[in-house]
C-alpha positions as CSV (number, residue, x, y, z in Angstrom):
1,X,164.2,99.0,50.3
2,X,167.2,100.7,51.1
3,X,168.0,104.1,50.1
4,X,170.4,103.4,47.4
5,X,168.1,100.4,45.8
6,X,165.4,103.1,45.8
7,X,167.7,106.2,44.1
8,X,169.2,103.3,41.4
9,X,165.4,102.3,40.9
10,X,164.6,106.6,40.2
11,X,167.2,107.0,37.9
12,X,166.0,103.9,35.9
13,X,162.8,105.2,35.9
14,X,164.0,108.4,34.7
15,X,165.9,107.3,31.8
16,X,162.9,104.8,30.9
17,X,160.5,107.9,31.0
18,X,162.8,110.3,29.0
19,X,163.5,107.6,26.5
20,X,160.3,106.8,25.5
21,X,158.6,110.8,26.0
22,X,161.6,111.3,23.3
23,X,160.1,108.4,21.1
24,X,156.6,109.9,21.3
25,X,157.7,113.1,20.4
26,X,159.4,112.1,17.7
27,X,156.6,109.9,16.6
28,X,153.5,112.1,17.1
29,X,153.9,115.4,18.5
30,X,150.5,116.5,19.1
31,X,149.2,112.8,20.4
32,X,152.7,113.2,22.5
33,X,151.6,116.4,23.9
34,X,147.9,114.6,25.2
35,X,149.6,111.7,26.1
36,X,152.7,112.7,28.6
37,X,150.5,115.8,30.0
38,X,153.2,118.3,28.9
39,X,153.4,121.2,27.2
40,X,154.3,122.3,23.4
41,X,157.7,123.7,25.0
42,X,158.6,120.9,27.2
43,X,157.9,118.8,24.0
44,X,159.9,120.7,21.9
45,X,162.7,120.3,24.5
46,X,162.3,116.5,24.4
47,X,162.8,116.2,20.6
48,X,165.7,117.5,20.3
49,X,167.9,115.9,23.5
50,X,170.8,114.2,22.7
51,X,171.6,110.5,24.5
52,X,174.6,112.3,26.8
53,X,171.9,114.8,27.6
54,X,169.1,112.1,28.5
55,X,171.5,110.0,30.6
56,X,172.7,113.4,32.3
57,X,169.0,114.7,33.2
58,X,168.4,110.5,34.7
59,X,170.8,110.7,36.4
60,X,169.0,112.5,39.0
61,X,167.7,111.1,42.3
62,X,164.3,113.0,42.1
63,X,161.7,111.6,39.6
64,X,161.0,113.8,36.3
65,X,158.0,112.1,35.7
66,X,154.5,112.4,38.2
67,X,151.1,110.7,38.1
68,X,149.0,113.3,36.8
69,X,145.9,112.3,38.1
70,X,145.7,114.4,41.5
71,X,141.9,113.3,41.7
72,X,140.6,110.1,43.4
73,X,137.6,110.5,41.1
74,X,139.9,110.1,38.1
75,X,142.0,107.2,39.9
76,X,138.9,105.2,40.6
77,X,138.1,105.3,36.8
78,X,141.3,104.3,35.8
79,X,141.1,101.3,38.0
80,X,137.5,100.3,37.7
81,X,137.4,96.5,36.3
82,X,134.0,96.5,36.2
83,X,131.7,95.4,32.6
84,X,132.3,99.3,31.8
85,X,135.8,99.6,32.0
86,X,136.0,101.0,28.5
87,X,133.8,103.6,29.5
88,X,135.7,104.1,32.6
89,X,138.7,104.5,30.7
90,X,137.3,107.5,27.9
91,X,135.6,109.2,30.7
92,X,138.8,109.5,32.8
93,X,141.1,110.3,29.1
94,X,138.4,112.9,28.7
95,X,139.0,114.9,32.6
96,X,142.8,114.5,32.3
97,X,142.9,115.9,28.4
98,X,141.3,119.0,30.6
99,X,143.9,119.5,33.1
100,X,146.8,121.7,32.3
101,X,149.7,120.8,30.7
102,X,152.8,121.1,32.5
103,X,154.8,124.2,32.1
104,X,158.9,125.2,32.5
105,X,159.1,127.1,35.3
């Protein structure tokens, strides 16, 4: 993939995230807030962009949104397709409900 095809492919990515983070918030709040990992500010924030302001922050070639599971422990749950997968699944909601919530630094 060349580097353009992978910049194009970030900014869709971007505009995807911030597009639907904005239709959580707007939605559910709280269950936003669990969901996307962020924080009551950042939230905040998201609720009230405007569309020129969403295609503006895209537009950037570095991704806004991470993986937030920084454990293998949690990854392996997450991707276990094994007769407890359900199980799998609420254990690993449960560790990443404990991890911080992103901040604005």
């Amino acid at each position: 993939m060349k580097a353009t095809e992978l910049t194009t492919e970030i900014k869709d990515l971007n505009l995807t995230y911030l597009m639907l983070a904005q239709q959580m918030v707007l939605a559910d709040k709280d269950m936003a807030i669990f969901r996307l990992g962020v924080s009551k500010d950042i939230a905040d924030v998201l609720e009230v962009l405007s569309l020129s302001q969403i295609l503006k922050l895209a537009n950037s070639n570095m991704m806004l949104c991470r993986i937030r599971f920084d454990d293998s422990l949690v990854f392996g749950m997450l991707t276990d397709y094994s007769k407890e997968k359900l199980m799998s699944q609420s254990h690993a909601a449960i560790l990443l409900a404990g991890q911080p919530a992103e901040e604005i630094a």
